[in-house]
VOLO-386233 format. One line per field, with one value per residue: x, y, z of N, C-alpha, C, O in turn; residue in three letters; residue number from 1. Coordinates in Angstrom, 3 decimals. Example, Ala and Ser with C-alpha at 12.3 -4.5 7.8 and 13.67 -1.06 7.14 Angstrom:
2
n_X = c(13.190 12.850)
n_Y = c(-5.690 -2.250)
n_Z = c(7.800 7.080)
ca_X = c(12.300 13.670)
ca_Y = c(-4.500 -1.060)
ca_Z = c(7.800 7.140)
c_X = c(13.200 12.900)
c_Y = c(-3.300 0.030)
c_Z = c(7.800 7.870)
o_X = c(14.236 13.409)
o_Y = c(-3.319 1.138)
o_Z = c(8.465 8.039)
r = c(ALA SER)
k = c(1 2)
END
This chain:
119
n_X = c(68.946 67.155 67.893 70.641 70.205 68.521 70.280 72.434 70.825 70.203 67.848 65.087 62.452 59.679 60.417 61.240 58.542 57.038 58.006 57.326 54.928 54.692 55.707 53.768 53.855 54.409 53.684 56.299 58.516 60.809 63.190 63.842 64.157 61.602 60.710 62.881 62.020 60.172 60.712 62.320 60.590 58.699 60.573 61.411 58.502 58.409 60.469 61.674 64.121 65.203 65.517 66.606 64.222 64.893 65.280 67.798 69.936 71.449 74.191 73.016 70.219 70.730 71.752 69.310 67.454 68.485 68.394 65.878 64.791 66.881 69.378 72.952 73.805 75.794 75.749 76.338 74.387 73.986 74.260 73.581 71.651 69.884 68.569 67.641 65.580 64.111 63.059 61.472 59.707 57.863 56.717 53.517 51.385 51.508 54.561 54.853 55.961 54.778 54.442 54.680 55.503 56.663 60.101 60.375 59.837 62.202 62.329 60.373 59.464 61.752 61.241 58.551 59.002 60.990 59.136 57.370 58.942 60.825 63.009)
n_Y = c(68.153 65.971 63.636 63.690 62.489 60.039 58.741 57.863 56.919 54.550 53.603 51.868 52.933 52.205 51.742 53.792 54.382 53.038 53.951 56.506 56.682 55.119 56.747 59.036 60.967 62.772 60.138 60.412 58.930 60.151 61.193 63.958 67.349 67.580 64.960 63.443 65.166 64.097 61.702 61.954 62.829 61.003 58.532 60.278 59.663 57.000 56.098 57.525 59.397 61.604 63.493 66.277 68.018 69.014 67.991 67.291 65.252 63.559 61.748 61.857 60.540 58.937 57.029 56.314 55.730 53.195 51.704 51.336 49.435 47.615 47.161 47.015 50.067 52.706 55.015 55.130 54.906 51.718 49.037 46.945 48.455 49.663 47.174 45.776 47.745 47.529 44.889 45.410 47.667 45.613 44.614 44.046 45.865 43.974 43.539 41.402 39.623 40.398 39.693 40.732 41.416 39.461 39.532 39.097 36.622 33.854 34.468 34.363 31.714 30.098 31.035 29.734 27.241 26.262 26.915 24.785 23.194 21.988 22.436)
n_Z = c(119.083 120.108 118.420 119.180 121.903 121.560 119.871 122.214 123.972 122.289 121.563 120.009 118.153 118.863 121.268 122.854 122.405 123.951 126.739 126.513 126.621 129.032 131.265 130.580 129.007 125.265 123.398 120.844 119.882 120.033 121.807 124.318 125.751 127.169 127.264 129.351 131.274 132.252 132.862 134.849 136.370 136.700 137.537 139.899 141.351 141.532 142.642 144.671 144.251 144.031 142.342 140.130 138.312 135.657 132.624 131.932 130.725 132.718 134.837 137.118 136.627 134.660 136.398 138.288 136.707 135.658 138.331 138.881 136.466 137.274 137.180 137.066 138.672 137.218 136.051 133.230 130.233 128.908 126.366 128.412 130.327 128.009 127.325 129.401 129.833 128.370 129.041 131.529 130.596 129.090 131.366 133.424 135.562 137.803 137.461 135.954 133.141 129.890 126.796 124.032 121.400 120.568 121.060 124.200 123.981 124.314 127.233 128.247 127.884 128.606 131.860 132.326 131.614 133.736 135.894 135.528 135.949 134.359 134.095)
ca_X = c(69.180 66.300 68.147 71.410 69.932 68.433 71.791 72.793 69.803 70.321 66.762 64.214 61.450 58.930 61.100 60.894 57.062 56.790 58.593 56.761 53.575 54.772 56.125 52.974 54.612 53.523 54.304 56.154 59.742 61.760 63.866 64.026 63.998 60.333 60.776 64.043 61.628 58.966 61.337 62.734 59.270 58.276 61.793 61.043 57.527 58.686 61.908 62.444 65.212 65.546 65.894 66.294 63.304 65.547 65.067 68.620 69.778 72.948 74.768 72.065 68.771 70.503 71.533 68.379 66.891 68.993 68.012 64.359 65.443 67.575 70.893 74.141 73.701 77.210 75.660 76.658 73.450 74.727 73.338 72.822 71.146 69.005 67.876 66.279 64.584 62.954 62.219 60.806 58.596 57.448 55.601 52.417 51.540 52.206 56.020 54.747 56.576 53.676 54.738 53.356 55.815 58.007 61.427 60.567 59.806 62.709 62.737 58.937 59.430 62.406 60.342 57.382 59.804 61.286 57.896 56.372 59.789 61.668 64.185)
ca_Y = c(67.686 64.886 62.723 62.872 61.536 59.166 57.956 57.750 55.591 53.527 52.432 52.074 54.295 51.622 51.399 54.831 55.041 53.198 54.499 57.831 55.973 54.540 57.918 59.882 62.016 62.133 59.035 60.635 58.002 61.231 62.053 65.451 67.535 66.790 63.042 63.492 65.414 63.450 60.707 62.441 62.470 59.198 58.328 60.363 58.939 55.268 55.747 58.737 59.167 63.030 64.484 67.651 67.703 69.943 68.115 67.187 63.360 63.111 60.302 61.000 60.390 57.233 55.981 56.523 54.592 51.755 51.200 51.422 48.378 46.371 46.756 48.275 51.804 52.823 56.176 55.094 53.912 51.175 47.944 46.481 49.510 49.734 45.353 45.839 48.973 46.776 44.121 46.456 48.170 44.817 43.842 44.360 46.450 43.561 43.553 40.032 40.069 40.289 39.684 42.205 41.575 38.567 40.194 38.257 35.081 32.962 34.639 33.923 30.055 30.161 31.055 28.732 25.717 26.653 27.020 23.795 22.083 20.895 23.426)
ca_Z = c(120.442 120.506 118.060 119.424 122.885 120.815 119.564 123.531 124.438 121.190 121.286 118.387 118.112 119.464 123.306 123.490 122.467 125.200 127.745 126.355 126.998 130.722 132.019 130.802 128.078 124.284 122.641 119.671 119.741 120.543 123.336 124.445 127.194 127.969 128.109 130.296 132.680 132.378 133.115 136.508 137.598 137.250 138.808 142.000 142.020 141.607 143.632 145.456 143.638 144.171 141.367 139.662 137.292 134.794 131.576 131.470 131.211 133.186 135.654 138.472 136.145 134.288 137.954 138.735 135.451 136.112 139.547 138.364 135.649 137.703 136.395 138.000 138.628 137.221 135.627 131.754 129.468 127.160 125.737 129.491 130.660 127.106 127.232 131.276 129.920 126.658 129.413 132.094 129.375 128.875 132.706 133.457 136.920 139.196 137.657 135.229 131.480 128.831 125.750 122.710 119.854 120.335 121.528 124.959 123.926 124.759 128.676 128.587 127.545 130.106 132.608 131.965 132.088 134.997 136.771 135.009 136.534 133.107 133.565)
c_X = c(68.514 67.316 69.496 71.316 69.396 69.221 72.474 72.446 70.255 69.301 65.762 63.030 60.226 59.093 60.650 60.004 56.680 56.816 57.603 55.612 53.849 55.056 54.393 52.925 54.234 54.579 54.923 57.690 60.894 62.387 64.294 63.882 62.503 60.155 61.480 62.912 60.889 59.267 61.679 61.686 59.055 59.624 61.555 59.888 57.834 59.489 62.443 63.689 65.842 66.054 65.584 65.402 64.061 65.525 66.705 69.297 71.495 72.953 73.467 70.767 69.463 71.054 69.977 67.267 67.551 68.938 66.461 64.627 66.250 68.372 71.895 74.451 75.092 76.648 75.745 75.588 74.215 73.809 72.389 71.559 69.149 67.697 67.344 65.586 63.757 62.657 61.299 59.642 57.746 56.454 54.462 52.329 52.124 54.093 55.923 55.332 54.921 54.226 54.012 54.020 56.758 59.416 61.440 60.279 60.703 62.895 61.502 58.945 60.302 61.535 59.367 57.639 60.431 60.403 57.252 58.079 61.112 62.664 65.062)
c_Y = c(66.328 63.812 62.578 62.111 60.139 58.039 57.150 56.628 54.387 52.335 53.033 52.696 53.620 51.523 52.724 55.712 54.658 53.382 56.016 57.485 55.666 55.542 59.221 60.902 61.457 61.735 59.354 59.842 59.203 61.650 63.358 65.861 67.228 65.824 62.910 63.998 64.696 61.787 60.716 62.229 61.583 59.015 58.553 59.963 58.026 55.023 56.453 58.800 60.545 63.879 65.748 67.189 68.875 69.335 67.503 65.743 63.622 61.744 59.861 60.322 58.873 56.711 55.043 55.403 53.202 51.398 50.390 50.177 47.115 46.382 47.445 49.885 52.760 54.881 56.155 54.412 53.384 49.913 47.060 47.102 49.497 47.982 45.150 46.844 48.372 45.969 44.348 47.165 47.212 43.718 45.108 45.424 45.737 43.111 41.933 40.695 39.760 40.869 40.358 41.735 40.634 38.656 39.652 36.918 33.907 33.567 34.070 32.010 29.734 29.689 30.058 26.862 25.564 26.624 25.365 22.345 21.205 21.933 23.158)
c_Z = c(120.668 119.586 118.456 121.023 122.431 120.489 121.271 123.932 123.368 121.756 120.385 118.997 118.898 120.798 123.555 123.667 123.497 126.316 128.075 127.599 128.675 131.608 131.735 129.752 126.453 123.578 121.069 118.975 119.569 121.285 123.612 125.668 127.827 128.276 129.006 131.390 132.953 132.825 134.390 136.804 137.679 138.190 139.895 142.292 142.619 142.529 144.247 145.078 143.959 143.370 141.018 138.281 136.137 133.262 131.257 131.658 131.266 134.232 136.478 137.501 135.241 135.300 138.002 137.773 135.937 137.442 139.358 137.451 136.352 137.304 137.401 137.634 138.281 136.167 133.886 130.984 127.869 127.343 126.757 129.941 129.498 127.330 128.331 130.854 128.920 127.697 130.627 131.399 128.955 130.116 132.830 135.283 137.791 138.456 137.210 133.556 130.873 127.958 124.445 121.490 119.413 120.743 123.444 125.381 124.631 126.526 128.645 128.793 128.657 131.470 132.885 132.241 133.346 136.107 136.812 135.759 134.984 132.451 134.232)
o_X = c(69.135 67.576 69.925 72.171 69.869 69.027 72.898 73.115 70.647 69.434 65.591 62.798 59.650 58.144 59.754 59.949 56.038 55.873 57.258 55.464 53.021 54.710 54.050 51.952 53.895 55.650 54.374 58.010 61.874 62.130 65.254 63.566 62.373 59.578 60.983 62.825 60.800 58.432 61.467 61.555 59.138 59.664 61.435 59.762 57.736 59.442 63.630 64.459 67.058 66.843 64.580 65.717 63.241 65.775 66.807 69.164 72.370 72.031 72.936 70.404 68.779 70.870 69.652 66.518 66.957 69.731 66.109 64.773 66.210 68.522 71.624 75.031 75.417 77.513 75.250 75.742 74.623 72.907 71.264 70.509 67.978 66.473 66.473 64.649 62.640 61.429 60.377 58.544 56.743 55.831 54.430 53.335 52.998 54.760 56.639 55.162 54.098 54.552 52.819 53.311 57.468 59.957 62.513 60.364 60.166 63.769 61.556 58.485 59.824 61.263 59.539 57.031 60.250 60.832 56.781 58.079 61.851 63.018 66.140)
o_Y = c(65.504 62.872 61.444 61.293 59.135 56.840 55.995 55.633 53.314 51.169 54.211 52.882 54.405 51.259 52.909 56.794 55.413 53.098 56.506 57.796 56.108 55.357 60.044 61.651 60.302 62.225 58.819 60.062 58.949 62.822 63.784 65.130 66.669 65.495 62.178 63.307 64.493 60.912 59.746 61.328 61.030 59.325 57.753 59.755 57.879 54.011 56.298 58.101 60.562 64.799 66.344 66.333 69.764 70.227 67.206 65.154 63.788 60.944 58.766 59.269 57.851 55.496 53.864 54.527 52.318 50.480 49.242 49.416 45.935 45.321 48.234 50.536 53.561 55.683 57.097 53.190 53.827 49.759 46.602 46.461 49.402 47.892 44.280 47.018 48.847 46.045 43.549 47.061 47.650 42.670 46.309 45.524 46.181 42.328 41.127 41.798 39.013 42.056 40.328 41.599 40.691 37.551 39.831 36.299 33.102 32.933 32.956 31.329 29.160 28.584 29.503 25.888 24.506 26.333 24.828 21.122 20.223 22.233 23.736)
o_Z = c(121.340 120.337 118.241 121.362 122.964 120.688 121.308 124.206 123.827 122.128 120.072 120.191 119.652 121.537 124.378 124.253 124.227 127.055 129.150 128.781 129.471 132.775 132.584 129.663 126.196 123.221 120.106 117.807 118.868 121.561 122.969 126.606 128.916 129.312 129.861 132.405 134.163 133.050 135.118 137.632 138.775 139.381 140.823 143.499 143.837 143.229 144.532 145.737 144.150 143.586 141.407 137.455 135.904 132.451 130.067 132.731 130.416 134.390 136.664 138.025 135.181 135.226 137.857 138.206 136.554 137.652 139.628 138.407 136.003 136.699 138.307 136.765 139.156 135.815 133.268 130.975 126.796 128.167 126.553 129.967 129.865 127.426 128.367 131.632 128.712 127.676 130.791 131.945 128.390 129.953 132.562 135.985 138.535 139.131 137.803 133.037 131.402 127.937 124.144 120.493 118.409 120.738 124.019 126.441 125.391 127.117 129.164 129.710 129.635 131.941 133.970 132.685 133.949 137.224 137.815 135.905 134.913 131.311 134.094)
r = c(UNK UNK UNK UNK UNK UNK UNK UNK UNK UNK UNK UNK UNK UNK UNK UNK UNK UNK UNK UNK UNK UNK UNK UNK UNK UNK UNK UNK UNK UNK UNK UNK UNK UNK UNK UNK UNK UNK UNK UNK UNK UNK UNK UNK UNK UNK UNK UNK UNK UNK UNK UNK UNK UNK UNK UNK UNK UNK UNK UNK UNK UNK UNK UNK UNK UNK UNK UNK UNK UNK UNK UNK UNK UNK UNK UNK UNK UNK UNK UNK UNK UNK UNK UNK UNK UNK UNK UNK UNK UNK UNK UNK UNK UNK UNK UNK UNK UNK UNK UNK UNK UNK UNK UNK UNK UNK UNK UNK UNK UNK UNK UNK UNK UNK UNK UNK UNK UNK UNK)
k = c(1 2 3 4 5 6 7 8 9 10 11 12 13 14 15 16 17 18 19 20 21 22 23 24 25 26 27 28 29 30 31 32 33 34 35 36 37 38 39 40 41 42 43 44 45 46 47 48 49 50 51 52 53 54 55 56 57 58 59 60 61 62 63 64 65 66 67 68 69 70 71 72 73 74 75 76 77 78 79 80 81 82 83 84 85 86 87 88 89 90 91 92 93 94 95 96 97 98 99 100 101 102 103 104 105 106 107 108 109 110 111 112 113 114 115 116 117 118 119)
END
């Protein structure tokens, strides 16, 4: 079951250590029903989202993700869905990117020029 959600998400074992890691749940790059719940909860913390904490990853809980991300809440996790959840996983509390492994470099430099005016 964990690896074909896995397949679903189609993210590497490092996104979804830390997702593990950001929801509370142990960091083991597995998706299963404990991360799914452990996912609803954060959700209804973060966003009153109202979920059923059931463990089961349907339309409302990746709505619910992609609201949380910033993307269009259309219920289907695909590559959009997956690339706001790697750059989400990637801010600090106040909602700043901090960079860990290179994979947001060119938004970071973006950014930076943009601020500094030579964008």
């Amino acid at each position: 079951m964990a690896e074909e959600i896995n397949s679903i998400f189609k993210l590497d074992s490092n996104t979804i250590k830390a997702l593990q890691t950001k929801i509370g749940t142990k960091a083991d790059g597995m998706i299963g029903a404990n991360t799914i719940k452990k996912l609803q909860e954060f959700l209804n913390t973060e966003t009153n989202a109202g979920l059923s904490e059931d463990g089961k990853l349907g339309p409302k809980t990746i709505k619910a993700l992609q609201s949380y991300v910033g993307v269009e809440a259309d219920g289907a996790f695909g590559p959009v869905t997956a690339n706001a959840l790697k750059l989400k996983l990637m801010e600090n509390e106040n909602g700043e990117q901090v960079i860990t492994d290179g994979s947001g470099m060119d938004a970071a430099i973006e950014k930076y020029m943009r601020e500094q005016g030579l964008a």
